[in-house]
N, C-alpha and C positions, 0 to 999 in steps of 0.2 A: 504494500500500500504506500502511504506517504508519509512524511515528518508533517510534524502542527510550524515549522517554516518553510517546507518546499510544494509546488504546487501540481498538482497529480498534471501529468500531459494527455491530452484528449486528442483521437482523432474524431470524425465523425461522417458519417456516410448518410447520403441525403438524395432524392431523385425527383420531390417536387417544391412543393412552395416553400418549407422547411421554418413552419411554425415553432416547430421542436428544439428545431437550433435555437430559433431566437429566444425559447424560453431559456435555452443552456447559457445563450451568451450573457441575454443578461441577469441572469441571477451570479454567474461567474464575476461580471460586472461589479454587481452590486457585493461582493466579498460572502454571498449564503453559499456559496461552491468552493474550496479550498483546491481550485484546479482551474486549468485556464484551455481553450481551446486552442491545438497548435495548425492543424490542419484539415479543412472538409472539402472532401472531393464527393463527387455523384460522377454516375453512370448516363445522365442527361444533359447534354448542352446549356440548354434552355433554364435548365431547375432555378426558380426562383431564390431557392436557398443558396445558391453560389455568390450570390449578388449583397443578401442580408452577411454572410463571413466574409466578403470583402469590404464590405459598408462600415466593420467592426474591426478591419485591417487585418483581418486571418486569411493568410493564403487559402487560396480555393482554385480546384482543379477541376477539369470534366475527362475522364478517362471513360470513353468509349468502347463498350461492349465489340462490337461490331468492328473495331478496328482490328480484331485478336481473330478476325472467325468467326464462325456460325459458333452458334448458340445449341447445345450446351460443352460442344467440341474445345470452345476457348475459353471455358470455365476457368481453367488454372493460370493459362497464359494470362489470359485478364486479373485474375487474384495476385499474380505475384509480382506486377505492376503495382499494383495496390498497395500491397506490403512494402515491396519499397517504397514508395512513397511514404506508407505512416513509419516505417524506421528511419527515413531519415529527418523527419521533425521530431524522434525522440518518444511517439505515443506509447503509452503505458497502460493507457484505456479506449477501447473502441465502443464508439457510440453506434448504435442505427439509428439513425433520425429520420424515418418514411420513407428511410432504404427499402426498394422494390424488387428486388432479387435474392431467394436463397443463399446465405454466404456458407462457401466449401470450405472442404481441409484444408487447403495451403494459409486463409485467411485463419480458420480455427486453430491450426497448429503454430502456427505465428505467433499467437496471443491465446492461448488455450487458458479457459476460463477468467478470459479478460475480454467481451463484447457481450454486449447487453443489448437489448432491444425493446421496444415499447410496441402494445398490441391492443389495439383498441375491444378489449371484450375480456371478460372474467375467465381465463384459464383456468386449467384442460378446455373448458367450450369453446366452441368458436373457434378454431384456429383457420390461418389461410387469410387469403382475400376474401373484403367483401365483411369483416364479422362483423359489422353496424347491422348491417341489413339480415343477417344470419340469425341474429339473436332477437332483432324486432320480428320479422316472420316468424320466426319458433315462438313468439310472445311470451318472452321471459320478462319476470315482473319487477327483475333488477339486472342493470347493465354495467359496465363498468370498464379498468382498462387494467393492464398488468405492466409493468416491469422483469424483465426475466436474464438469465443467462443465457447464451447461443449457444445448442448444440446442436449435430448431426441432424434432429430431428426436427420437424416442422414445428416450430411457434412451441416448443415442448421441455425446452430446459428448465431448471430451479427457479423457481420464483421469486425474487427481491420482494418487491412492493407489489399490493393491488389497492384500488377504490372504486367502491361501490359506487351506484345511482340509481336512482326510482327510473322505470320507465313509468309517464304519467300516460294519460288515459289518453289524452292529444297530441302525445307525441307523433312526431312523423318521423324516418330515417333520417331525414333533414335537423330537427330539433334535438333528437336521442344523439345523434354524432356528433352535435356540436357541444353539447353537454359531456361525453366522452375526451374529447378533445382537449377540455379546461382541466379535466382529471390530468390528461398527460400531460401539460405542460406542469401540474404541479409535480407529479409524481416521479417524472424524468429526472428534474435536476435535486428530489430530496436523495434518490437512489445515487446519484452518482456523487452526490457528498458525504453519503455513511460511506462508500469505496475508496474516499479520498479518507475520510477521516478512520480509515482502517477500523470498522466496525462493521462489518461483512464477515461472515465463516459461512464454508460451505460446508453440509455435512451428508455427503449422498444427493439426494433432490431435495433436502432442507435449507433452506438458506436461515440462519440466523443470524439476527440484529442486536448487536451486543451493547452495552451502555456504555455513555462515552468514559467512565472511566475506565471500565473493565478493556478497553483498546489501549489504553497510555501504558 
């Protein structure tokens, strides 16, 4: 993890408008994150999110899928691009931030259980694309969003954090997602400041959350 004076290094992977980041940046900003962003790259030219880590002066790169090969042929070629890239800004922690692609072994073995990701939907349920609309069809009577660890498996690693929310009676996919949404952006950067402030233990698929003394 980190010292209570050095500051954890983040990478972050991003592929649309990248809400997520800005919740990381600026809570980083504001000193509630004991870690600072060093580098976010996405797999989309366009991503809006490239534009909010430049606007905050964090390098940002777009490393295209498609330049490595067909898909899922350039899976690794593409990853190990990546890797270098976050080794050589030093990251210590990989973010998904509405990273849109499965991340493989080369990325996992890289940082093996150091990449977390945010899921909009109360895990085990709902995994995949689409879990807004997944969980409103099935008419579940509470929604919510997780924090987890990346592994091998789909949306399926240890659990950090989750929060709950009422689906209300007027909800629409529209209204229930954006309510999801506000969960992540708190829930993102409290997870990635117990990892900085070395209050994290994995124990099997338990994650436990330890008090801040019990980490010093």
């Amino acid at each position: 993890m980190t010292s209570r004076e050095a500051l954890l290094s983040l990478g972050v992977l991003v592929s649309g408008r990248g809400t997520n980041l800005q919740a990381i940046l600026d809570a980083c900003e504001k000193g509630e994150i004991p870690a600072r962003v060093k580098v976010v790259i996405s797999n989309r030219p366009k991503a809006l999110a490239l534009e909010r880590a430049r606007a905050k002066g964090v390098p940002a790169f777009c490393v295209n899928p498609s330049s490595y090969g067909k898909w899922p042929e350039c899976r690794s070629a593409y990853e190990k691009k990546l890797v270098e890239i976050l080794r050589s800004y030093g990251v210590e922690l990989l973010v998904l931030a509405g990273y849109d692609r499965l991340v493989g072994t080369d990325i996992l073995e890289a940082f093996p259980m150091r990449v977390i990701n945010i899921h909009p939907a109360l895990l085990p349920s709902f995994p995949g694309l689409n879990a807004q609309k997944q969980a409103f069809d099935y008419g579940v009577k509470v929604a919510g969003a997780t924090v987890f660890f990346v592994d091998p498996s789909v949306d399926g690693g240890p659990i950090i954090l989750q929060e709950a929310c009422k689906v209300e009676e007027d909800d629409t996919v529209e209204t229930l997602s954006q309510r999801i949404l506000e969960i992540e952006h708190r829930i993102l950067p409290r997870a990635i400041a117990l990892i900085a402030q070395g209050r994290v233990r994995v124990d099997g698929r338990k994650v436990r959350i330890l008090s801040p003394t019990a980490s010093e």
